[in-house]
C-alpha positions in Angstrom: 254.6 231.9 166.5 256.1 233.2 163.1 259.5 234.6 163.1 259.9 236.8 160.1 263.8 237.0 158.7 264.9 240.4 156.5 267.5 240.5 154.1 269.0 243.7 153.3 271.5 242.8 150.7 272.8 244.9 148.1 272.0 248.0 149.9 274.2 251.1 151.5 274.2 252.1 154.5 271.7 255.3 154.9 268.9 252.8 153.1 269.4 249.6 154.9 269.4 251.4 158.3 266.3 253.1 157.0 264.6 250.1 155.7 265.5 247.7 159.0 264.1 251.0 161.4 261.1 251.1 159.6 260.7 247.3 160.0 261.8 246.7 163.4 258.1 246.1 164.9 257.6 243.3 162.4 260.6 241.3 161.6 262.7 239.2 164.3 265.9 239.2 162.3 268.0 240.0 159.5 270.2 237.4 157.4 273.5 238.1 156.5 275.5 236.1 153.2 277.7 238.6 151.8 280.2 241.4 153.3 279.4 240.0 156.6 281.3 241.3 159.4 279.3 244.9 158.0 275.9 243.2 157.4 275.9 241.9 161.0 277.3 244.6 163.1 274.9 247.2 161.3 272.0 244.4 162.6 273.3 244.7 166.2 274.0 248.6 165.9 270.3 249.3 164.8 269.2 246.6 168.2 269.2 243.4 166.9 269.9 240.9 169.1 270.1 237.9 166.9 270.8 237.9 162.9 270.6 235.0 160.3 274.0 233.6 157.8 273.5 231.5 155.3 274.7 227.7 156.1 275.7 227.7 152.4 278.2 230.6 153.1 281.7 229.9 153.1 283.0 228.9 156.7 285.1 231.6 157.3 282.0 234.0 156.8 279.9 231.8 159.3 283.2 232.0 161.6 283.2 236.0 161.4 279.9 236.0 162.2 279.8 234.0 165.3 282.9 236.6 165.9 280.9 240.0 165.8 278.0 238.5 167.5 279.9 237.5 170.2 281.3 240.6 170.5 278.2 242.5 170.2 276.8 240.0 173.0 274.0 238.7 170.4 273.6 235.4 168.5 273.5 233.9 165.0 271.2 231.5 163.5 273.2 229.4 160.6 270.4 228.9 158.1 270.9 225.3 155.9 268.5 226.2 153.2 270.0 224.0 150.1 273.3 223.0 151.9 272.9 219.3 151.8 275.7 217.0 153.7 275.9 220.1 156.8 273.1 218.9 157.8 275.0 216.0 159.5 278.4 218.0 159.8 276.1 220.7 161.7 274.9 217.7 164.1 278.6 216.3 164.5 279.7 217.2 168.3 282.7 218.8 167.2 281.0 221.4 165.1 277.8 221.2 167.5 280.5 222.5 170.4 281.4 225.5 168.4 278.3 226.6 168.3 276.8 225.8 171.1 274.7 229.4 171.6 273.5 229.5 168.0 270.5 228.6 166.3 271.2 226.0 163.4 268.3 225.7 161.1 267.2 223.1 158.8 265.0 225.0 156.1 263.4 224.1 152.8 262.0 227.2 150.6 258.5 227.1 148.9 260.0 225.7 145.6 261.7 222.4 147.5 258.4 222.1 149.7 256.3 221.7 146.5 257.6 219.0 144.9 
């Protein structure tokens, strides 16, 4: 089945919360890169129980994310879309133990697909 990801970057509050409500039936979560910690909370406020960060993100974003999900008793999914070498790092135990209850995912967008 397709699992449909929404971003809602750039956006204040009144219109994302809009825009994710009005979506809710069709999408199965939202991805978070920048101002994080707000990004994903406002994802489990509005009944999300599991949002998307960007692999590419800086580690202490991906840490603070982990941190509010757990709090919020949801789950992240660390998208690797152009991140290379964590690939491997993302399979190393170590890392692998940290995030055992998340969702690591290998992706490749359209333009890297059609070469």
């Amino acid at each position: 089945m397709m699992k449909i990801q929404l971003a809602l970057d750039r956006l204040d509050t009144d219109e994302a919360i809009a825009i994710a409500s009005a979506a809710s039936d069709f999408v199965d979560w939202i991805e978070a890169f920048d101002n994080a910690a707000y990004e994903m909370k406002m994802c489990f406020e509005a009944g999300a129980n599991v949002a998307t960060v960007m692999g590419a993100a800086p580690i202490a974003t991906i840490e603070l994310c982990k941190r509010v999900a757990d709090e919020c008793g949801a789950h992240v999914v660390i998208d690797l879309l152009n991140v290379g070498s964590a690939i491997s790092k993302a399979r190393d135990p170590g890392v692998a133990a940290r995030y055992f209850r998340e969702v690591i995912a290998e992706h490749a967008n359209e333009e890297m697909v059609e070469r």
